[in-house]
N, C-alpha and C positions, 0 to 999 in steps of 0.2 A: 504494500500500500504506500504509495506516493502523496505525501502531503505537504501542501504550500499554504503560505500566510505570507501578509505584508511585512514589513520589520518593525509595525507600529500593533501588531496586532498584540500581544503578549502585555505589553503597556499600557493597554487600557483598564482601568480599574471605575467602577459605579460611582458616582460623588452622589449619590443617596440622597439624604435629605436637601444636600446645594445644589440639585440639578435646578436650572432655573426651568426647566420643563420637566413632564417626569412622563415613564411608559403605563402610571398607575391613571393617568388621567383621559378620558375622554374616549380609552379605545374598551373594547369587552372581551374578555379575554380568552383564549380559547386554552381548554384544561383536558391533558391527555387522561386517556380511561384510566389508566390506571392512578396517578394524583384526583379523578376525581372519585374514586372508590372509597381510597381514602381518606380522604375529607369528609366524602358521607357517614363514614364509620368511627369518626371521633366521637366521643364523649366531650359532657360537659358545653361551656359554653361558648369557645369557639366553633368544636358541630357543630353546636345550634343553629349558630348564627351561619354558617359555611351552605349547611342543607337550606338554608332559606333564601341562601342570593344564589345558589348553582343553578342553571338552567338547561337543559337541554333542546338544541335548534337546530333541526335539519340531522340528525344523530350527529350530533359534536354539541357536547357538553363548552357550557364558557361561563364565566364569571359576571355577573352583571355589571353594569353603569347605575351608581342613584348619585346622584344630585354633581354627576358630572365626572365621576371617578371611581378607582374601585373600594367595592365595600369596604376591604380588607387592609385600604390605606389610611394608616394612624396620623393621627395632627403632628405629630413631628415628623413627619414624613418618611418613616421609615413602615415596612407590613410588616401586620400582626403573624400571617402565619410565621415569616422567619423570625423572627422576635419570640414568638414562644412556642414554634416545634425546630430550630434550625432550618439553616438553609437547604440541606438536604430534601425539607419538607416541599419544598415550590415546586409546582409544574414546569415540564419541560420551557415553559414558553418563558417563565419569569424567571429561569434560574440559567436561561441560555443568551435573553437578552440582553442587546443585540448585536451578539456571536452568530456569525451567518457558518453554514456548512452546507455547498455544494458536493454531493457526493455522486460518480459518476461509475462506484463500483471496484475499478482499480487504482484509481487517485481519487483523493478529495481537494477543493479547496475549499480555506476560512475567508471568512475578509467581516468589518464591523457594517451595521447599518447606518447608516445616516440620518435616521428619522430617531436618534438617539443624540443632542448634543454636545456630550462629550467623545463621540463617535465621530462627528460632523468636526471634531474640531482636528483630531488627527483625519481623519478626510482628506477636509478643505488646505489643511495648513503645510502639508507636506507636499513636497515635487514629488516628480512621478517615482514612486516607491520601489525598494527594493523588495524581493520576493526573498523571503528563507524557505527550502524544501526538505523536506524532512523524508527517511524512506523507513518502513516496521515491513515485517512477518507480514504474513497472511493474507494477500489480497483478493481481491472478490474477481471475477472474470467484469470486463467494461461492460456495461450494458447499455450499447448506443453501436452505431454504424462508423466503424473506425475511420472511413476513408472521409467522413464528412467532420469529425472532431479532428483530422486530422488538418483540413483545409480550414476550420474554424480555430483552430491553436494556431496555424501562420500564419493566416487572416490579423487576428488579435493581436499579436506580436508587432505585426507589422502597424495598426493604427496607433497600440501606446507610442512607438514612434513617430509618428505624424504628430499625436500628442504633445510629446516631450518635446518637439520644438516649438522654442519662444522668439524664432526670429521673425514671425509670419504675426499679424494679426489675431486676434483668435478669431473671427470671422472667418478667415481665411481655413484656418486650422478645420475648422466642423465642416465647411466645404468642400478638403477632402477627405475629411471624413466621410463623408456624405457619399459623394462623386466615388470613392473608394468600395466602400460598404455595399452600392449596387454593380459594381463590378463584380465584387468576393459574390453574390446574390447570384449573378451567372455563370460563377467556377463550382456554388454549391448545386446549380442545380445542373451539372454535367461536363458546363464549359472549360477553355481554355484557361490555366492560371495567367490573371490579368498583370499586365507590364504597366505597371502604375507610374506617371512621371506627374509630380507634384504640379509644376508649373504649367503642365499641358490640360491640367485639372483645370485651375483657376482661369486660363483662356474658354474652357469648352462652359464652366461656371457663367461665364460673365456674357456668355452669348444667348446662353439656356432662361438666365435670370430674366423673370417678370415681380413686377408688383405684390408683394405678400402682402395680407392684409390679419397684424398682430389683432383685433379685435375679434373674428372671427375666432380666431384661436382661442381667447380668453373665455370666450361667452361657451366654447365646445366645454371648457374647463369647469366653467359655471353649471353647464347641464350634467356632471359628475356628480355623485353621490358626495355631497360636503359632510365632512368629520366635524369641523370646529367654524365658531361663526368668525374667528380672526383670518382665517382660508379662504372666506367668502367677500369678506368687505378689504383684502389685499386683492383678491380678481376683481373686484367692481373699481376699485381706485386704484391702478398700476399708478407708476410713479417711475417711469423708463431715464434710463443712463447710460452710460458708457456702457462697454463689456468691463466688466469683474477679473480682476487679476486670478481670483483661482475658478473662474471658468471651466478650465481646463481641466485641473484636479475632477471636478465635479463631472465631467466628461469620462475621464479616465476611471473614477469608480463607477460609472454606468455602463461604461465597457466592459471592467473586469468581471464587475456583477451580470452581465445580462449575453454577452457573446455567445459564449461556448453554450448556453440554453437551448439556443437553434437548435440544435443537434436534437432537440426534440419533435421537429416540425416541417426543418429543413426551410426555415426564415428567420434570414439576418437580415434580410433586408428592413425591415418593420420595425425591429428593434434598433438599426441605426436611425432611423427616420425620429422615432422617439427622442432619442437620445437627443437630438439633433434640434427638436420641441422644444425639450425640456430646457435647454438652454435658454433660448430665446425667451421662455415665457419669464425664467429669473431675469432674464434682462430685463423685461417690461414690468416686474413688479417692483426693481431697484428694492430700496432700504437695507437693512441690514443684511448685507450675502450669505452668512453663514444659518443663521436666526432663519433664515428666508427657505434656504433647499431643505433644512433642518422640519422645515412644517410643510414641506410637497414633497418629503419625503414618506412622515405621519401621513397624508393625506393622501397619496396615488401609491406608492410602493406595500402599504401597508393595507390595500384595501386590493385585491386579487382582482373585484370587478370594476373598478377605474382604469387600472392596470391595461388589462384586455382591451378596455374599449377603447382604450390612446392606438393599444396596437392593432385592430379592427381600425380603426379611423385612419390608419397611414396611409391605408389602402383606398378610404373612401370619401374620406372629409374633403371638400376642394380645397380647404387653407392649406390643406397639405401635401399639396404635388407638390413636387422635386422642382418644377420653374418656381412658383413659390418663393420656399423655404431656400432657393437659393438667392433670390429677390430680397430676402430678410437679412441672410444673413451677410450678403455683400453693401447693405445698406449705410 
């Protein structure tokens, strides 16, 4: 078993009660069968209270929401269950957050989530990071189509590069990105490995490029299932500037995060398109950059059916053709 991490991933530790956000608020939480067995089966007055907020929806048990947070989160900001059964005691979901683990059978990758602050701060704050890889006993046989993880691993290699340069614009950068991403789109789905020349990119960009229209985009954003009313009234009043110096960062964990996933569907293409969104829309709602992807990430990453519908809309929204998005982002 082959396992990789960032070099920041190990160094991340919970600041608990100082998170100026916390993962106890606003989301419902979903509790594996077997922590919810558990918890049904205590005594005393934490059971009590346990059987009375656990819910069961759609067969996936989760923890409720009351008055905006979870039950089980105590006024100084720390839960009751680790406070009085240990940490041991938590569901997978609260004792892993947010520890990501892509598991693909013979390798794994870790990497942290975003829609966690203190996660969001090694994120955003670091240049494109080193990988440590780690190799144990035992591995599982891959369970995916080799010869397409294998074109989506030099695929991905090859855009952190595109990435990691800062001599280009970051407009410039997601452009070929972009222009890139549906090339690898027709190496995945049989074709020739593409001869990518950066510069011959932003010429075929700049001929391609029409008129984007960033509102259209917002208001698609607006018809999404909204988590928090502060998600909603930053898509009503953007507040657009410059591109953000860690742009790219944010780019670069979208990549790591969501690439090698094709490999399920045999579409990258949809997922760089996203990517490609995502940026843009941080650009239009400016203020605080880190604060900002930190609550679209809470808001779209952590909600499955947002998720989908951005990548369902790559394909069908008109804000979002490729003349477009490349109109936006040469703007």
């Amino acid at each position: 078993m082959v396992i990789t991490k960032p070099e920041y991933f190990d160094q991340f530790r919970c600041l608990a009660a100082a998170c100026p956000d916390s993962c106890c608020k606003e989301w419902s939480v979903q509790v594996d069968p077997e922590a919810a067995d558990y918890y049904r089966s205590l005594p005393g007055a934490l059971g009590d209270r346990l059987r009375q907020v656990l819910q069961t929806q759609e067969d996936e048990t989760v923890m409720t929401i009351e008055d905006g947070r979870c039950p089980m989160w105590r006024q100084d900001g720390l839960c009751r269950i680790q406070a009085e059964l240990g940490e041991q005691a938590l569901c997978t979901t609260c004792r892993e957050f947010p520890r990501l683990t892509h598991d693909y059978g013979d390798f794994r990758e870790l990497g942290l989530e975003l829609s966690c602050p203190e996660a969001a701060r090694y994120i955003l704050a670091s240049p494109a990071p080193a990988f440590l890889t780690e190799t144990f006993p035992g591995a599982e046989e891959g369970d995916y189509d080799e010869e397409a993880m294998s074109i989506l691993k030099t695929s991905r290699e090859a855009v952190r590069h595109l990435l990691a340069d800062t001599r280009r614009p970051i407009g410039q950068a997601l452009v070929q990105m972009l222009l890139y991403g549906c090339q690898v789109q027709g190496w995945l789905d049989g074709g020739e490995e593409p001869e990518f020349d950066p510069d011959t990119a932003l010429e075929t960009a700049e001929q391609m490029a029409k008129p984007g229209n960033m509102r259209e985009i917002l208001d698609f954003f607006r018809s999404l299932e909204l988590l928090t009313q502060r998600w909603a009234e930053r898509l009503a009043h953007p507040c657009p500037g410059p591109w953000d110096s860690r742009t790219l960062a944010l780019a670069r964990y979208l990549v790591d995060r969501y690439w090698l996933q094709a490999v399920s569907d045999y579409d990258v293409y949809s997922r760089v398109k996203w990517i490609v969104v995502v940026c843009l829309v941080l650009r239009q709602l400016g203020g605080d950059f880190p604060a900002t992807a930190q609550l679209f990430s809470k808001e779209i990453e952590n909600d499955a059916d947002n998720l989908d519908a951005i990548l369902d809309a790559s394909y069908t929204h008109p804000a979002f053709t490729d003349d477009k998005l490349l109109g936006l982002l040469l703007a």
